[in-house]
LUMLO-125584 format. One line per 10 residues: number of its first residue (from 1); their letters; for each residue x, z, y of N, C-alpha, C. Coordinates in nm, 2 decimals, padded with zeros to 4 digits. Atoms other than C-alpha are relative to their C-alpha. Example, Ala and Ser with C-alpha at 12.3 -4.5 7.8 and 13.67 -1.06 7.14 Angstrom:
// LUMLO-125584
1	as	00.09,00.00,-00.12,01.23,00.78,-00.45,00.09,00.00,00.12 ~ -00.09,00.00,-00.11,01.37,00.71,-00.11,-00.08,00.08,00.11
END
This chain:
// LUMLO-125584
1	xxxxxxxxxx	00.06,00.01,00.14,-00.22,-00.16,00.07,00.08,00.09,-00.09 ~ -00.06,-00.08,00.12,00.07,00.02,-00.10,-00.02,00.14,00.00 ~ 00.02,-00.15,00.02,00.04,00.36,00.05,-00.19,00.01,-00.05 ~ 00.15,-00.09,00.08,-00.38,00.34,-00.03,00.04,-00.01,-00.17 ~ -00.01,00.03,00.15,-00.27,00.24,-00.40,00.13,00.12,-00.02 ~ -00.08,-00.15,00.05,-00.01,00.56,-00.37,-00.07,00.11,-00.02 ~ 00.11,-00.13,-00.01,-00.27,00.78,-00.25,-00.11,00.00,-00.12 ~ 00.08,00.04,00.10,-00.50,00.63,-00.54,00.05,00.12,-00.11 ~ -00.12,-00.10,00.15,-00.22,00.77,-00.77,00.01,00.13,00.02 ~ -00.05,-00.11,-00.01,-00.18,01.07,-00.63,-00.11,00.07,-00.01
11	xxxxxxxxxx	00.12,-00.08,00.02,-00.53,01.18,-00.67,-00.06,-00.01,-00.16 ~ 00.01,00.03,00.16,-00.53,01.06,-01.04,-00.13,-00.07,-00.02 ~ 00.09,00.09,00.00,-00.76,00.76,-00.98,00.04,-00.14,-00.05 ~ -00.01,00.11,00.12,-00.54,00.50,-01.09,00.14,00.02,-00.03 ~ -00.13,-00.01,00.07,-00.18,00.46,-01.27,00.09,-00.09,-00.03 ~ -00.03,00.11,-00.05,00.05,00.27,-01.13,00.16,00.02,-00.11 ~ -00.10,00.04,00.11,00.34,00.12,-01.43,00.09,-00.06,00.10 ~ -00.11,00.13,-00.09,00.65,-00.06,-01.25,-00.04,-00.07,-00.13 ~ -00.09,00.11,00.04,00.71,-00.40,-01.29,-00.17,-00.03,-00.08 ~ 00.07,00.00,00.13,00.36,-00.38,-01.53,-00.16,-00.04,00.13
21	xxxxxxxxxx	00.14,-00.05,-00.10,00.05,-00.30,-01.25,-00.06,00.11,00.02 ~ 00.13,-00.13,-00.04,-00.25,-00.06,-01.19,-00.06,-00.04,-00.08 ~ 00.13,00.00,00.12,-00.48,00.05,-01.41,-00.11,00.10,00.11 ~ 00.08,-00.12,-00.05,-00.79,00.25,-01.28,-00.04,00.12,-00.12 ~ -00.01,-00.07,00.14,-00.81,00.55,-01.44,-00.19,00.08,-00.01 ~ 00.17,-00.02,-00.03,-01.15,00.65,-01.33,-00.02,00.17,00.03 ~ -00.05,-00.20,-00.01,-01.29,01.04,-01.36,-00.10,00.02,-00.11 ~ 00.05,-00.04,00.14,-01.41,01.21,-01.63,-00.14,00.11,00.05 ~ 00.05,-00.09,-00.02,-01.68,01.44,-01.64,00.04,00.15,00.05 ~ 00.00,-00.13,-00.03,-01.50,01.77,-01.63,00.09,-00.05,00.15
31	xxxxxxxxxx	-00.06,00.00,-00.11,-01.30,01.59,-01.33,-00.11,00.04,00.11 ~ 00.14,00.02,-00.13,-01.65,01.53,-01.15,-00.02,00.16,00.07 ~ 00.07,-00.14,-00.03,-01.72,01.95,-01.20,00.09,00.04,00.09 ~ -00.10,-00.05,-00.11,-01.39,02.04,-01.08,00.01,-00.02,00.15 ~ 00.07,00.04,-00.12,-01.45,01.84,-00.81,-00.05,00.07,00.11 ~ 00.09,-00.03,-00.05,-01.73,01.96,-00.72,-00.01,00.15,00.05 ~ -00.06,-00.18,-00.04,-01.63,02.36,-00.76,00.06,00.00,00.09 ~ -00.10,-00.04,-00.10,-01.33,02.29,-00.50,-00.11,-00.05,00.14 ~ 00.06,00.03,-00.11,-01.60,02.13,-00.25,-00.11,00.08,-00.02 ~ 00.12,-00.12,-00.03,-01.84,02.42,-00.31,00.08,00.12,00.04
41	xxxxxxxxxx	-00.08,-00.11,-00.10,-01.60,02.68,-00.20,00.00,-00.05,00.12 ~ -00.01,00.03,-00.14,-01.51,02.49,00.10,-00.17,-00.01,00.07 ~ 00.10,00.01,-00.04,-01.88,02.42,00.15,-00.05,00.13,00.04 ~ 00.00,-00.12,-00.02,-01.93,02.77,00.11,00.07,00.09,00.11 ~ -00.07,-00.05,-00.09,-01.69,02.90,00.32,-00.07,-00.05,00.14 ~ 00.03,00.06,-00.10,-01.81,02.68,00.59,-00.16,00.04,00.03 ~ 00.15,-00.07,00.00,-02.20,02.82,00.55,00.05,00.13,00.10 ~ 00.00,-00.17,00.00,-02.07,03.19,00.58,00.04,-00.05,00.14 ~ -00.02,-00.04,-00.10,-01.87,03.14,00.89,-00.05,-00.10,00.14 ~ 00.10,00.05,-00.15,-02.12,02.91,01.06,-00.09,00.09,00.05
51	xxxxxxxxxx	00.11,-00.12,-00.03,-02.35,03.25,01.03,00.04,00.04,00.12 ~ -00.03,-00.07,-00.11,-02.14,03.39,01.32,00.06,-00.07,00.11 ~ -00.05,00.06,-00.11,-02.01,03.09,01.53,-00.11,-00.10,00.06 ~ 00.09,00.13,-00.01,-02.33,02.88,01.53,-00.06,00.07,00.18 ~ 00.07,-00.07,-00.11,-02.47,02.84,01.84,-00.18,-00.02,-00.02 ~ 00.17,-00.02,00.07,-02.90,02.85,01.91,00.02,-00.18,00.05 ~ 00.01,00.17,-00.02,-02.85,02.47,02.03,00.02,-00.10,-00.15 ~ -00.03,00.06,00.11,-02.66,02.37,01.68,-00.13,00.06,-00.09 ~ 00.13,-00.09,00.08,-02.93,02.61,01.49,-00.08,-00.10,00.01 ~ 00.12,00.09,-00.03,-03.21,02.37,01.62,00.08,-00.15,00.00
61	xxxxxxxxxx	00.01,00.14,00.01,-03.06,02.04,01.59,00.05,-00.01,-00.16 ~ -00.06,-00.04,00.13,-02.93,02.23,01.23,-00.16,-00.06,-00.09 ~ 00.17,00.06,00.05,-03.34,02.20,01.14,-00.07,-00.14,00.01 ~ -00.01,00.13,-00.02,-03.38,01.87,01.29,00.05,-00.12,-00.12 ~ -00.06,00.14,00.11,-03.16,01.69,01.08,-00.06,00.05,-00.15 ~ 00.06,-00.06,00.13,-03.28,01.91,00.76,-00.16,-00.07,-00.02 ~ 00.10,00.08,-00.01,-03.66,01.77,00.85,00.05,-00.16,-00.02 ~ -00.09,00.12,00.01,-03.51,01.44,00.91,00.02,-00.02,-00.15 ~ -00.03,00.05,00.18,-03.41,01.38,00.54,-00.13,-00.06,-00.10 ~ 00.13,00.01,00.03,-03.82,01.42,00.47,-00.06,-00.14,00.02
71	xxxxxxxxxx	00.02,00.11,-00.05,-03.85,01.11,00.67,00.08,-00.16,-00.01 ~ -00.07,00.09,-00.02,-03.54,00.93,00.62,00.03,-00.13,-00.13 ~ -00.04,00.11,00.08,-03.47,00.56,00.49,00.08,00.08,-00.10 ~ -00.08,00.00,00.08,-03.15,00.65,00.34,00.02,00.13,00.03 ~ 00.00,-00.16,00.03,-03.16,01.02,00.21,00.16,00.05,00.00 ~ -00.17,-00.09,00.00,-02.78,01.06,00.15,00.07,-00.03,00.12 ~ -00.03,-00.03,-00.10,-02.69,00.94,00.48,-00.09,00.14,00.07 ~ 00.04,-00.07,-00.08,-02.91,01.17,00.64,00.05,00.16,-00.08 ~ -00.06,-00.10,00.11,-02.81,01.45,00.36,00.16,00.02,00.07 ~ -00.16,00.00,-00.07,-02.46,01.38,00.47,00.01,00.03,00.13
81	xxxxxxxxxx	00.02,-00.08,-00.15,-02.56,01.44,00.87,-00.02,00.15,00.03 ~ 00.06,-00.20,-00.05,-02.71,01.81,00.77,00.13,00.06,-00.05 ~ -00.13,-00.10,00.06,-02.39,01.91,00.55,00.12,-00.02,00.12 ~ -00.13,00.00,-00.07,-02.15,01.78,00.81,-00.03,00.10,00.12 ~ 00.01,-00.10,-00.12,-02.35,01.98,01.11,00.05,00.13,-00.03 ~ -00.08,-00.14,00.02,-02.29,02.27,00.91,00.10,00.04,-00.01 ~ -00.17,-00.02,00.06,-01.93,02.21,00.79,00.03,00.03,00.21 ~ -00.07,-00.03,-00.18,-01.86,02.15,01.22,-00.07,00.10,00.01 ~ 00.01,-00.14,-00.06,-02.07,02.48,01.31,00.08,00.08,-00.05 ~ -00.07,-00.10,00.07,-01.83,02.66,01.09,00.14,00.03,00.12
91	xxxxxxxxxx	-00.13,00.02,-00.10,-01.55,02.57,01.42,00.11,00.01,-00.05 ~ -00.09,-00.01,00.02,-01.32,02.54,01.20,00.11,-00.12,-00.04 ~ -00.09,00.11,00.01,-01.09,02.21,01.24,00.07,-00.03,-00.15 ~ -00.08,00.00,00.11,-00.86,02.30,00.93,-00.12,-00.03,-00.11 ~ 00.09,-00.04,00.19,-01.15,02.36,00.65,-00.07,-00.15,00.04 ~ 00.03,00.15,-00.02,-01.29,02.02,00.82,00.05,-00.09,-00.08 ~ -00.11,00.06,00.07,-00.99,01.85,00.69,-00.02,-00.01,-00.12 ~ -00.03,-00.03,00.15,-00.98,02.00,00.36,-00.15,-00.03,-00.03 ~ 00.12,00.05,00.05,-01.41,01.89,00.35,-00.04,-00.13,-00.03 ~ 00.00,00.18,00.03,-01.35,01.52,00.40,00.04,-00.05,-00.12
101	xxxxxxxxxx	-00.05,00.05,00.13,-01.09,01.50,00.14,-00.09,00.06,-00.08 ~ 00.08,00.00,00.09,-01.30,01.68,-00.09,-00.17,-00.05,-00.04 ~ 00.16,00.04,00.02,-01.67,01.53,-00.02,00.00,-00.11,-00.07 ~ -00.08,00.16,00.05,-01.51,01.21,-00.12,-00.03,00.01,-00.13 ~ 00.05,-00.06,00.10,-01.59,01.31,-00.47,-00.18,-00.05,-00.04 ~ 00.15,00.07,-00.03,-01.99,01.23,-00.40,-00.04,-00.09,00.02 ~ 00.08,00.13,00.03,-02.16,00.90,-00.48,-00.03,00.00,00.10 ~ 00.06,00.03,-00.12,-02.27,00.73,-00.18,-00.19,00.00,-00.07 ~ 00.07,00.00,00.09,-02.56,00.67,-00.43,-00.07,00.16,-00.05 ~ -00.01,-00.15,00.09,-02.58,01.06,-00.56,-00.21,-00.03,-00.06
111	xxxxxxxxxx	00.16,-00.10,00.01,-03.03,01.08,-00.51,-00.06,-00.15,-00.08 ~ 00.08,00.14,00.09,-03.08,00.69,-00.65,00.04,00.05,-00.13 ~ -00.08,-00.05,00.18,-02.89,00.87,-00.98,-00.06,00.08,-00.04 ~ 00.06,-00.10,00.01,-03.06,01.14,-00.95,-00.10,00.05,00.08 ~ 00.13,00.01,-00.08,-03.40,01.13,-00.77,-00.06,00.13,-00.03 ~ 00.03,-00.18,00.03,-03.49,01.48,-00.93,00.03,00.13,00.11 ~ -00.05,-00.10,-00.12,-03.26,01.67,-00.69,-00.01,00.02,00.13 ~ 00.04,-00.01,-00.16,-03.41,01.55,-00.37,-00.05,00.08,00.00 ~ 00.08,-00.08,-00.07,-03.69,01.78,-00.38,00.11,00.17,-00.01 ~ -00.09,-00.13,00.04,-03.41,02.09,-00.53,00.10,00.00,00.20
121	xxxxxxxxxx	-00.08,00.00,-00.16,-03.17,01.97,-00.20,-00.10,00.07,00.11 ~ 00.08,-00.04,-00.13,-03.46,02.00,00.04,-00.02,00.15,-00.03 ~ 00.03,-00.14,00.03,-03.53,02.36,-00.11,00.09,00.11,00.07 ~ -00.13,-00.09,-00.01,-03.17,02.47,-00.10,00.04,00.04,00.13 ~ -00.01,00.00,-00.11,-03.15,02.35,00.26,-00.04,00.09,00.08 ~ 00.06,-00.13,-00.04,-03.41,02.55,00.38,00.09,00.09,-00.01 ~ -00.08,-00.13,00.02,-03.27,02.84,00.22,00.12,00.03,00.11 ~ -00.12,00.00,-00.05,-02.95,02.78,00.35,00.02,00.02,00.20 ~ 00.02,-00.04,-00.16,-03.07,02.77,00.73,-00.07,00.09,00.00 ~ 00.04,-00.16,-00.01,-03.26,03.07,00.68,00.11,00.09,00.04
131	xxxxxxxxxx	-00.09,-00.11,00.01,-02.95,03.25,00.59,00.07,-00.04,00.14 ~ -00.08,00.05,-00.09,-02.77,03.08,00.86,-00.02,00.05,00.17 ~ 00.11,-00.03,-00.12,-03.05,03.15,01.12,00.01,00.16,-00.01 ~ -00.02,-00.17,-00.02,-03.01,03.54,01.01,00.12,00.06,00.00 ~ -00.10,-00.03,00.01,-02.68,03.54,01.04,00.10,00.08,-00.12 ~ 00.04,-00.02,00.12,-02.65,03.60,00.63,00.14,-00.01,00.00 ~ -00.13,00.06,00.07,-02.28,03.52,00.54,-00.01,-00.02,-00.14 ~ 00.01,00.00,00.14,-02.26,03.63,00.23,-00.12,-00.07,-00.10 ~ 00.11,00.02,00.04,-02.63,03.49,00.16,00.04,-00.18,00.00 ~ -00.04,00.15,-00.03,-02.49,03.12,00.31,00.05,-00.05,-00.09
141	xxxxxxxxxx	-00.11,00.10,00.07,-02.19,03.09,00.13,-00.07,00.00,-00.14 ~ 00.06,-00.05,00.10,-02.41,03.20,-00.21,-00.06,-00.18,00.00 ~ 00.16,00.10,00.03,-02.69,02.92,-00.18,00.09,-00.14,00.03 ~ -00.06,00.14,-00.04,-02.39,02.65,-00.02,00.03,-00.04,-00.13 ~ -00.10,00.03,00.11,-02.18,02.70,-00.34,-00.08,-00.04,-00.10 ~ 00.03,00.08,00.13,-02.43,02.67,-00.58,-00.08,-00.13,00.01 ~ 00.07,00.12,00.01,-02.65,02.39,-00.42,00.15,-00.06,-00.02 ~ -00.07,00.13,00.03,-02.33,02.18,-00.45,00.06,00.03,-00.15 ~ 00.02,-00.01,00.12,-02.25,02.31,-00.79,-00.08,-00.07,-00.07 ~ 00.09,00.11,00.04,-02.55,02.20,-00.90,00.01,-00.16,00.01
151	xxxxxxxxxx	-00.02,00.21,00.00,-02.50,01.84,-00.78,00.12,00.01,-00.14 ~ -00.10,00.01,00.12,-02.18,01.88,-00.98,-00.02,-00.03,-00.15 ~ 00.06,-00.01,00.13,-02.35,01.98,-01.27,-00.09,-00.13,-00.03 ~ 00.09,00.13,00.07,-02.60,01.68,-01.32,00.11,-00.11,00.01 ~ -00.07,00.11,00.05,-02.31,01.43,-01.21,00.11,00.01,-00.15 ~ -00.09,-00.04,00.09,-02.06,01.58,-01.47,-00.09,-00.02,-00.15 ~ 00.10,00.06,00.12,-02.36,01.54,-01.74,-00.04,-00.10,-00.03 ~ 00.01,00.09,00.03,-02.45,01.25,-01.66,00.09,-00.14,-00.03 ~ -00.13,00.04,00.06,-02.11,01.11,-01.70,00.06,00.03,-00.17 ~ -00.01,-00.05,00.10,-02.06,01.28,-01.98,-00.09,-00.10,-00.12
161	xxxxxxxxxx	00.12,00.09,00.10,-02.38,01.06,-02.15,00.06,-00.11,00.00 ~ -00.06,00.12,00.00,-02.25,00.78,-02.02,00.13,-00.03,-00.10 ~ -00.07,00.01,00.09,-01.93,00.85,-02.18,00.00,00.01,-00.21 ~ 00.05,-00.01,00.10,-02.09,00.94,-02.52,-00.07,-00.10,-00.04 ~ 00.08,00.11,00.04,-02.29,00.62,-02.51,00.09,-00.12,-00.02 ~ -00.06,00.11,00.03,-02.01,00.40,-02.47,00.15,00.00,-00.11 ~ -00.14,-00.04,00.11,-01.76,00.57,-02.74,-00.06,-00.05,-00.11 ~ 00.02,00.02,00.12,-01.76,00.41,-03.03,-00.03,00.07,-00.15 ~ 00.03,-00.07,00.07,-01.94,00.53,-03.29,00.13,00.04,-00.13 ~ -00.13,00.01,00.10,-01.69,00.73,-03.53,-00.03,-00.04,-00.16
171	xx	00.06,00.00,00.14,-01.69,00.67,-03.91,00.02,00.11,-00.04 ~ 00.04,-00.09,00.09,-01.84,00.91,-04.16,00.00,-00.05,-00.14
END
């Protein structure tokens, strides 16, 4: 319990006082973007250099799961199946690492909050196995970074509302 309530702290989620307790500290809107920017490079990165390690087996079970989503009960698990096949076709163990700790960031929830961006995800996807499928790098990492950008962007706004709705009105 104490190292997960270290690791809490060390990610500036909660703020731990001696002698006093924990507080949660929560995350802010511009935390959510930032966020979201550091797991769109990585995401990105991991697009580009699945262009040239993918095999035609992962390729097809890459579309699979992308269909799949069209069908499935629960859209962010299956959402979560297509980004991880891509992050592993990327073969790259290390940037793996560094995509866990950063996905972590994303609402298990994200498409019940925002039901708008299913049909934008399914778009992007496509796109994204196109480029992937023509061995595109530069076209991958492009369309990875901003579809998760975008997520960024609506949760960081909609945080932001939330925040604005529960500040106390100031006096005038």
């Amino acid at each position: 319990m104490r190292e997960a309530l270290l690791e809490l702290s060390y990610e500036g989620l909660v703020a731990i006082t001696p002698r006093s307790g924990i507080t949660v500290v929560g995350i802010t809107p511009e935390d959510a973007v930032d966020s979201f920017g550091i797991l769109a490079a990585l995401a990105g990165k991991a697009a580009e250099m699945a262009t040239t390690r993918i095999g035609s087996a992962e390729l097809d079970e890459l579309r699979v799961l992308a269909t799949a989503i069209d069908d499935a009960d629960d859209v962010v698990a299956a959402n979560r199946r297509f980004h991880r096949a891509v992050n592993l076709a990327a073969g790259s163990p290390r940037l793996i690492t560094h995509l866990r700790q950063a996905v972590r960031v994303v609402p298990g929830n994200y498409f019940e909050v925002f039901p708008e961006q299913e049909q934008r995800s399914r778009r992007e996807h496509a796109e994204l196995l196109d480029a992937i499928a023509r061995g595109d790098g530069p076209a991958a990492r492009t369309i990875a970074e901003a579809h998760v950008l975008t997520a960024g962007e609506a949760l960081g706004g909609w945080l932001a509302g939330l925040a604005t709705h529960r500040s106390p009105a100031s006096p005038h």
